[in-house]
Structures are given as C-alpha cells and as structure tokens.
N, C-alpha and C positions, 0 to 999 in steps of 0.2 A: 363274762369271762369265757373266755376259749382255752377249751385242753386240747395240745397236740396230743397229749399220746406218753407213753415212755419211749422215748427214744435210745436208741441201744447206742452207748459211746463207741468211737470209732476204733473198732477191735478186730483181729484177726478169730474171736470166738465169736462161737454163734450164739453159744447160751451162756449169756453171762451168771450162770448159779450152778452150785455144787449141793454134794450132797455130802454129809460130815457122816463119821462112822458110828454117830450113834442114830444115822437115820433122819435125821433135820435138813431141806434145803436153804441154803441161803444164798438169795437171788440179791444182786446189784444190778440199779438201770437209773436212768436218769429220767426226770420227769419236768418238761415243761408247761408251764401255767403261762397262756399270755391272755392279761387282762389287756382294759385299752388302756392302761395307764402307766404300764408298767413289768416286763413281763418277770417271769420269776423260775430259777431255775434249781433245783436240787438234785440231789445225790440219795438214791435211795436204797436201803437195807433191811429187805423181807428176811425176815427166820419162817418159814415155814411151820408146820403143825410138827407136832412130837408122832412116833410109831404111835400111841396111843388115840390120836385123834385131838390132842389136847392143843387150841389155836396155841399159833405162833406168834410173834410180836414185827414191829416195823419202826422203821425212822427216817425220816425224810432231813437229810443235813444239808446244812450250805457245803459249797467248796472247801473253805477252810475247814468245818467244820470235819469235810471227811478226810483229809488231807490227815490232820489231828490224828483220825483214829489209825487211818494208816499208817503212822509213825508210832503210835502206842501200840496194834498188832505187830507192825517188825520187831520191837522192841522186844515185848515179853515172848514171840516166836525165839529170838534170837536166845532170850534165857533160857526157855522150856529145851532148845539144842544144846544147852549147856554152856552156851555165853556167858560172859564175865557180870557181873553187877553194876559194872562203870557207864550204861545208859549206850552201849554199842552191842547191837547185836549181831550176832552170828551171821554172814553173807552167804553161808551154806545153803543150797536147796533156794533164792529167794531171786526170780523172774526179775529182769530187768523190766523197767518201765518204759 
C-alpha cells in the first residue's frame, strides 16, 4: 500500500487548523491511501493535546460521514447563537462553502 500523504483540499487557507479558546488545535486534511486494489480516501479530524500536555484524540471519516458532522456542527452552532430549536440554524457569522 502507498501513502500519498495528507493532501490539503483545494482551499484559499493555508493551514487548514485553528486553535479554540481553551487552547486545543483542531486540524482538518484529507488523507489518501492508495492500495493496488482500491484506493481509499477520508476526511480527517486531529484535536490536538490539551494546555496540559494531555494527547488529543483523531477520526478519520468517510465523505458522508463528515458531511454528517458538518450539518450537526451548523446545527448546534446555530442554537448556541440563539437559533430556534426547529433543526435550522442561525446563518449568522457561518462562511459560505
């Protein structure tokens, strides 16, 4: 099996990871696997270590899969701005695609 690599998706950002305000990076990149059989592509989601040194966790998702969380992040984004409970969330502050 051959690793390309993470390949950074085709973005106007350089670093696809931030860092959240209690101190956590969380990196998105995409990682391809190509075996000879078959090659295999995911979506991946580093949380980096805590201030304390304490590792951080990962997930390697299908398309769908991240797609998923991305509608469950707009979602509860949308409530935490004080959106309705009706499963629409607030389009305030949220980057088009």
């Amino acid at each position: 099996m051959t690793t390309t690599g993470r390949d950074l998706l085709p973005t106007e950002v350089e670093d696809p990871s931030f860092t959240t305000s209690c101190g956590r990076r969380i990196a998105v990149r995409c990682l391809r696997l190509v075996p000879a059989d078959r090659p295999i592509s995911r979506v991946t989601l580093d949380v980096g270590r805590e201030r304390g040194g304490v590792p951080g966790t990962w997930a390697a998702l299908t398309a769908d899969e991240a797609r998923d969380l991305a509608r469950l992040l707009l979602l509860h984004a949308g409530l935490a701005e004080g959106g309705d409970a009706s499963g629409e969330p607030s389009r305030e502050g949220v980057a088009s695609f």
